[in-house]
ZAPAKOL-795281 format. One record per residue (C-alpha): residue number from 1; residue in one letter; chain; x, y, z. Coordinates in steps of 0.25 Angstrom, whole numbers. Example, Ala and Ser with C-alpha at 12.3 -4.5 7.8 and 13.67 -1.06 7.14 Angstrom:
- resi|resn|chain|east|north|up
- 1|A|A|49|-18|31
- 2|S|A|55|-4|29
END
This chain:
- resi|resn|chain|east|north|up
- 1|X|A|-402|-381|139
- 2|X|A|-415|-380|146
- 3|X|A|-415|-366|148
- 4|X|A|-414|-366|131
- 5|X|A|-424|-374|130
- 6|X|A|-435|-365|139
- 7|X|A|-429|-354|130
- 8|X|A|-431|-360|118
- 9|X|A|-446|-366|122
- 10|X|A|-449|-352|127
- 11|X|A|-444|-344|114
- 12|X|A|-454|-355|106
- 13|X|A|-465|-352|115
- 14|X|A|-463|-337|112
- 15|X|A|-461|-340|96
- 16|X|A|-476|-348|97
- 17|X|A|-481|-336|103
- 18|X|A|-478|-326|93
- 19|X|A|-481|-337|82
- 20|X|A|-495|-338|90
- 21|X|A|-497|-323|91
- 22|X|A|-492|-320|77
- 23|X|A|-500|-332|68
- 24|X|A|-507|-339|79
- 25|X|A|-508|-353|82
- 26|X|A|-509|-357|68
- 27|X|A|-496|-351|64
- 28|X|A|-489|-358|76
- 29|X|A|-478|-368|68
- 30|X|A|-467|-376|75
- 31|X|A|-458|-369|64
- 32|X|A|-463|-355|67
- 33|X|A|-462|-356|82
- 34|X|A|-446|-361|81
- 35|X|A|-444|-351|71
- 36|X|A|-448|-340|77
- 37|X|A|-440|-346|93
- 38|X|A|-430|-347|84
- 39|X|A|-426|-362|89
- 40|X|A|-427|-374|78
- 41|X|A|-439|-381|76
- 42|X|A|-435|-393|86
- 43|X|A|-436|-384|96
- 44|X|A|-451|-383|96
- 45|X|A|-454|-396|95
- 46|X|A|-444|-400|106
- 47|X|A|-449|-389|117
- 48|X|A|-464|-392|113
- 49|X|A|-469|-404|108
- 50|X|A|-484|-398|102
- 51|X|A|-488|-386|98
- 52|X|A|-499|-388|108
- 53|X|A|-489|-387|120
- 54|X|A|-482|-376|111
- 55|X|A|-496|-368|112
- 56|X|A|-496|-372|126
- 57|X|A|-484|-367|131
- 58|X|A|-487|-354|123
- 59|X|A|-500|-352|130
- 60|X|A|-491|-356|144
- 61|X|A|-482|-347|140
- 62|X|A|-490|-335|137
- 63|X|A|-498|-339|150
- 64|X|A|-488|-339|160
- 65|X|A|-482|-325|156
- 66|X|A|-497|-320|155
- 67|X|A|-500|-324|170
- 68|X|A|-487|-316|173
- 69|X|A|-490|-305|167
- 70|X|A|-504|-304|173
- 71|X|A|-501|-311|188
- 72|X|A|-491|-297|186
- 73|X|A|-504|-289|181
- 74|X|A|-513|-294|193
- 75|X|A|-502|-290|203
- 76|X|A|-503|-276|198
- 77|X|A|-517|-276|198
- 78|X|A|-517|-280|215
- 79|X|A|-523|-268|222
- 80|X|A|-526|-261|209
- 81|X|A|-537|-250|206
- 82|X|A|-543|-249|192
- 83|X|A|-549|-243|181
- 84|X|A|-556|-249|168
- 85|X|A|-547|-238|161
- 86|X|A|-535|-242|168
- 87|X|A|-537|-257|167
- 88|X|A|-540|-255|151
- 89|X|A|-527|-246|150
- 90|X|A|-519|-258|157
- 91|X|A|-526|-268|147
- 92|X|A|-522|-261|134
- 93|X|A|-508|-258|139
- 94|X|A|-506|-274|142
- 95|X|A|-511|-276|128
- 96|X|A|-502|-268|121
- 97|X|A|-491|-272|129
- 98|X|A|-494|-287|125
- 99|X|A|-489|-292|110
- 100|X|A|-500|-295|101
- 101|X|A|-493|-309|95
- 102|X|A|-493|-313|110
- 103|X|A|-507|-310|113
- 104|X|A|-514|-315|99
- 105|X|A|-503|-328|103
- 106|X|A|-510|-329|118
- 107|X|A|-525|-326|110
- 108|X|A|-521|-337|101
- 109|X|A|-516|-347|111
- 110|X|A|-530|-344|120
- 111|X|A|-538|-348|107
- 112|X|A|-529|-360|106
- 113|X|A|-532|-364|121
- 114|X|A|-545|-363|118
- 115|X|A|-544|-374|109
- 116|X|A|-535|-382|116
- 117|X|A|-539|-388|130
- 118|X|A|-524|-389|136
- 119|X|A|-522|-374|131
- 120|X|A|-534|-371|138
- 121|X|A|-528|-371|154
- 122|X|A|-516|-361|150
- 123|X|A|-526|-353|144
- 124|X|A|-534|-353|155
- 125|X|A|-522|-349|166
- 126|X|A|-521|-337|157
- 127|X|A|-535|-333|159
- 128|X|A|-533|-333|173
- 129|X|A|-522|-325|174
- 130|X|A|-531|-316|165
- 131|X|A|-544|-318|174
- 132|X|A|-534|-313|186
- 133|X|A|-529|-300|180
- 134|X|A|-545|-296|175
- 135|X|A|-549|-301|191
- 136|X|A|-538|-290|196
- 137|X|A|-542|-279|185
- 138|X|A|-556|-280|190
- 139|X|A|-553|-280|205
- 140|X|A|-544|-268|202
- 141|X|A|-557|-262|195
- 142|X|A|-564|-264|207
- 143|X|A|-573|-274|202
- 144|X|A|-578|-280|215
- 145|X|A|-582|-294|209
- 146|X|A|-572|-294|197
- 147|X|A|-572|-310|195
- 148|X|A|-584|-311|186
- 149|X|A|-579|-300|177
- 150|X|A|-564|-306|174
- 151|X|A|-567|-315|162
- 152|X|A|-573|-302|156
- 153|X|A|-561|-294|159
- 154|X|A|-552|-304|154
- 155|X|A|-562|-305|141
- 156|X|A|-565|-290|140
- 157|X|A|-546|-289|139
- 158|X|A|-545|-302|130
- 159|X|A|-556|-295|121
- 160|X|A|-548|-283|119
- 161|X|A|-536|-289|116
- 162|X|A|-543|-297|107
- 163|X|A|-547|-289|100
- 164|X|A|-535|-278|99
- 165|X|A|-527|-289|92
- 166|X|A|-539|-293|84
- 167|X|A|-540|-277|80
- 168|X|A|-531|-269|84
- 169|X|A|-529|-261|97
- 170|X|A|-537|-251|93
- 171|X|A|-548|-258|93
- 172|X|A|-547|-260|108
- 173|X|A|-553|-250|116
- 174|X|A|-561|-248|128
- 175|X|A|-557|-259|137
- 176|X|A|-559|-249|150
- 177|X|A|-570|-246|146
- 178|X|A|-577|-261|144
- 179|X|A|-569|-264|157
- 180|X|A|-576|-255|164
- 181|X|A|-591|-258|159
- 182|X|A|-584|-274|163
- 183|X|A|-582|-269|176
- 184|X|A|-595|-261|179
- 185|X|A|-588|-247|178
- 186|X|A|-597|-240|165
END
Protein backbone atom coordinates (compact mmCIF):
# COMPACT_ATOMS: atom_id res chain seq x y z
CA UNK A 1 0.00 0.00 0.00
CA UNK A 2 2.67 2.54 0.85
CA UNK A 3 4.47 2.11 -2.37
CA UNK A 4 0.78 3.16 -4.11
CA UNK A 5 0.53 5.77 -2.08
CA UNK A 6 4.40 7.50 -3.17
CA UNK A 7 2.95 6.57 -6.78
CA UNK A 8 0.04 8.19 -6.33
CA UNK A 9 1.48 11.51 -4.51
CA UNK A 10 4.24 11.65 -7.06
CA UNK A 11 1.89 11.26 -10.37
CA UNK A 12 0.04 14.46 -8.44
CA UNK A 13 3.03 16.40 -8.01
CA UNK A 14 3.73 15.82 -11.71
CA UNK A 15 0.04 16.74 -12.63
CA UNK A 16 0.63 20.37 -10.47
CA UNK A 17 3.54 20.61 -12.51
CA UNK A 18 2.14 20.68 -15.88
CA UNK A 19 -1.02 22.52 -14.60
CA UNK A 20 1.70 25.11 -13.36
CA UNK A 21 3.64 25.18 -16.52
CA UNK A 22 0.55 25.21 -18.73
CA UNK A 23 -1.98 27.98 -16.84
CA UNK A 24 0.35 28.99 -13.92
CA UNK A 25 -0.39 29.16 -10.62
CA UNK A 26 -3.54 30.60 -10.95
CA UNK A 27 -4.99 27.78 -12.96
CA UNK A 28 -3.73 25.18 -10.28
CA UNK A 29 -7.32 23.47 -8.93
CA UNK A 30 -7.53 20.60 -6.56
CA UNK A 31 -10.01 19.29 -9.34
CA UNK A 32 -7.62 20.00 -12.23
CA UNK A 33 -4.52 18.29 -10.47
CA UNK A 34 -6.69 14.93 -9.72
CA UNK A 35 -7.85 15.05 -13.09
CA UNK A 36 -5.15 15.22 -14.89
CA UNK A 37 -3.13 12.18 -12.16
CA UNK A 38 -6.04 10.54 -12.81
CA UNK A 39 -6.78 9.59 -9.16
CA UNK A 40 -10.13 10.86 -7.40
CA UNK A 41 -10.34 14.21 -5.85
CA UNK A 42 -9.65 12.54 -2.13
CA UNK A 43 -6.56 11.72 -3.18
CA UNK A 44 -5.26 15.16 -3.19
CA UNK A 45 -6.53 16.38 -0.35
CA UNK A 46 -5.46 13.23 1.74
CA UNK A 47 -1.58 13.17 0.47
CA UNK A 48 -1.35 16.95 0.80
CA UNK A 49 -3.37 18.93 3.25
CA UNK A 50 -2.81 22.77 1.35
CA UNK A 51 -2.02 23.88 -1.78
CA UNK A 52 0.87 25.62 -0.05
CA UNK A 53 2.72 22.30 0.80
CA UNK A 54 1.29 21.19 -2.81
CA UNK A 55 3.53 24.15 -4.27
CA UNK A 56 6.14 23.16 -1.76
CA UNK A 57 6.47 19.66 -2.63
CA UNK A 58 6.55 20.82 -6.39
CA UNK A 59 9.25 23.22 -5.85
CA UNK A 60 11.01 20.15 -3.70
CA UNK A 61 10.35 18.11 -6.36
CA UNK A 62 11.64 20.06 -9.12
CA UNK A 63 14.63 20.87 -7.03
CA UNK A 64 16.07 17.71 -6.10
CA UNK A 65 15.91 16.35 -9.72
CA UNK A 66 17.46 19.74 -10.72
CA UNK A 67 20.61 19.27 -8.12
CA UNK A 68 21.04 15.79 -9.94
CA UNK A 69 20.99 16.92 -13.08
CA UNK A 70 23.63 19.60 -12.32
CA UNK A 71 25.83 17.68 -9.41
CA UNK A 72 26.03 15.35 -12.77
CA UNK A 73 26.89 18.62 -15.07
CA UNK A 74 29.69 19.75 -12.49
CA UNK A 75 31.23 16.22 -12.42
CA UNK A 76 31.59 16.73 -16.23
CA UNK A 77 32.96 19.97 -16.05
CA UNK A 78 36.00 18.61 -13.51
CA UNK A 79 39.25 19.19 -15.33
CA UNK A 80 37.50 20.82 -18.26
CA UNK A 81 38.80 23.41 -20.73
CA UNK A 82 36.58 25.84 -22.42
CA UNK A 83 35.37 28.23 -24.67
CA UNK A 84 32.57 30.90 -24.60
CA UNK A 85 31.35 29.39 -28.07
CA UNK A 86 31.47 25.90 -26.39
CA UNK A 87 29.85 26.86 -23.22
CA UNK A 88 26.97 28.86 -25.23
CA UNK A 89 26.45 25.72 -27.51
CA UNK A 90 25.98 23.44 -24.30
CA UNK A 91 23.59 26.22 -22.87
CA UNK A 92 21.25 26.22 -25.81
CA UNK A 93 21.36 22.40 -26.32
CA UNK A 94 20.26 21.88 -22.29
CA UNK A 95 17.42 24.52 -23.25
CA UNK A 96 15.95 22.77 -26.02
CA UNK A 97 16.38 19.58 -24.33
CA UNK A 98 14.22 20.84 -21.32
CA UNK A 99 10.19 21.02 -21.68
CA UNK A 100 9.00 24.55 -21.84
CA UNK A 101 5.74 23.65 -19.46
CA UNK A 102 8.39 22.42 -16.95
CA UNK A 103 10.60 25.52 -17.15
CA UNK A 104 7.62 28.22 -17.32
CA UNK A 105 6.18 25.85 -14.19
CA UNK A 106 9.82 26.14 -12.22
CA UNK A 107 9.73 30.32 -13.40
CA UNK A 108 6.28 30.23 -11.97
CA UNK A 109 7.20 28.51 -8.82
CA UNK A 110 10.55 30.85 -8.28
CA UNK A 111 8.05 34.06 -8.66
CA UNK A 112 5.86 32.17 -6.01
CA UNK A 113 8.80 31.76 -3.68
CA UNK A 114 9.47 35.12 -3.97
CA UNK A 115 6.37 35.88 -2.41
CA UNK A 116 6.17 33.15 0.02
CA UNK A 117 8.95 33.18 2.90
CA UNK A 118 8.75 29.19 3.46
CA UNK A 119 9.09 28.67 -0.53
CA UNK A 120 11.96 30.83 -0.26
CA UNK A 121 14.79 28.08 1.31
CA UNK A 122 13.88 25.60 -1.62
CA UNK A 123 14.30 28.16 -3.86
CA UNK A 124 17.41 29.13 -2.66
CA UNK A 125 19.15 25.33 -2.55
CA UNK A 126 18.25 25.57 -6.39
CA UNK A 127 20.34 28.73 -6.60
CA UNK A 128 23.12 26.85 -5.21
CA UNK A 129 23.12 24.24 -7.17
CA UNK A 130 22.98 26.71 -10.16
CA UNK A 131 25.78 29.12 -8.60
CA UNK A 132 28.04 25.72 -8.42
CA UNK A 133 27.59 24.84 -12.22
CA UNK A 134 28.35 28.89 -13.28
CA UNK A 135 31.47 28.48 -10.59
CA UNK A 136 32.70 25.43 -12.67
CA UNK A 137 31.85 26.87 -16.27
CA UNK A 138 34.03 29.77 -15.28
CA UNK A 139 37.03 27.74 -13.80
CA UNK A 140 36.82 25.81 -16.99
CA UNK A 141 36.97 29.34 -18.91
CA UNK A 142 39.89 30.08 -16.99
CA UNK A 143 38.71 32.66 -15.10
CA UNK A 144 41.26 32.83 -12.40
CA UNK A 145 38.86 34.58 -9.62
CA UNK A 146 35.37 33.23 -11.06
CA UNK A 147 33.35 33.89 -7.64
CA UNK A 148 32.54 37.46 -8.26
CA UNK A 149 31.09 36.65 -11.68
CA UNK A 150 28.72 33.56 -10.74
CA UNK A 151 25.57 35.48 -10.04
CA UNK A 152 26.11 37.21 -13.45
CA UNK A 153 26.41 33.92 -15.21
CA UNK A 154 23.50 32.35 -13.62
CA UNK A 155 21.59 35.83 -14.63
CA UNK A 156 23.20 36.32 -18.02
CA UNK A 157 21.57 32.00 -18.61
CA UNK A 158 18.17 32.72 -16.60
CA UNK A 159 18.00 35.97 -18.88
CA UNK A 160 17.91 34.07 -22.03
CA UNK A 161 15.79 31.52 -21.09
CA UNK A 162 13.54 34.13 -20.17
CA UNK A 163 13.17 35.38 -22.74
CA UNK A 164 13.20 32.43 -25.25
CA UNK A 165 9.81 31.43 -23.77
CA UNK A 166 8.68 34.92 -23.49
CA UNK A 167 9.65 35.34 -27.53
CA UNK A 168 10.46 32.65 -29.02
CA UNK A 169 13.86 30.88 -29.68
CA UNK A 170 14.75 32.99 -32.26
CA UNK A 171 15.14 35.65 -30.42
CA UNK A 172 17.97 34.19 -28.27
CA UNK A 173 21.16 34.61 -29.66
CA UNK A 174 24.61 35.58 -28.84
CA UNK A 175 24.91 33.97 -25.44
CA UNK A 176 28.94 33.21 -26.50
CA UNK A 177 29.40 36.06 -27.40
CA UNK A 178 28.05 38.24 -24.06
CA UNK A 179 29.64 35.31 -22.13
CA UNK A 180 32.67 36.15 -23.40
CA UNK A 181 32.51 40.16 -22.91
CA UNK A 182 31.31 38.66 -19.02
CA UNK A 183 34.51 36.89 -18.82
CA UNK A 184 36.83 39.57 -20.14
CA UNK A 185 37.66 37.58 -23.53
CA UNK A 186 36.30 40.59 -26.30
Amino acid sequence: MAVAGVDTRERLLRAALRIIGQDGIGGLTNRAVARDAGVALGSLTYHFTSQQELLRECLLLFVGEEAERLDALNRRLEGAELTPEQVGAGVERIVHEAGRREQIAQLELYLHAARDPELREVATRCFAAYDRVARATLVALGVADPDPLVPALVALVDGYELRRLAVGAEAVGGLSHALAILVGRR
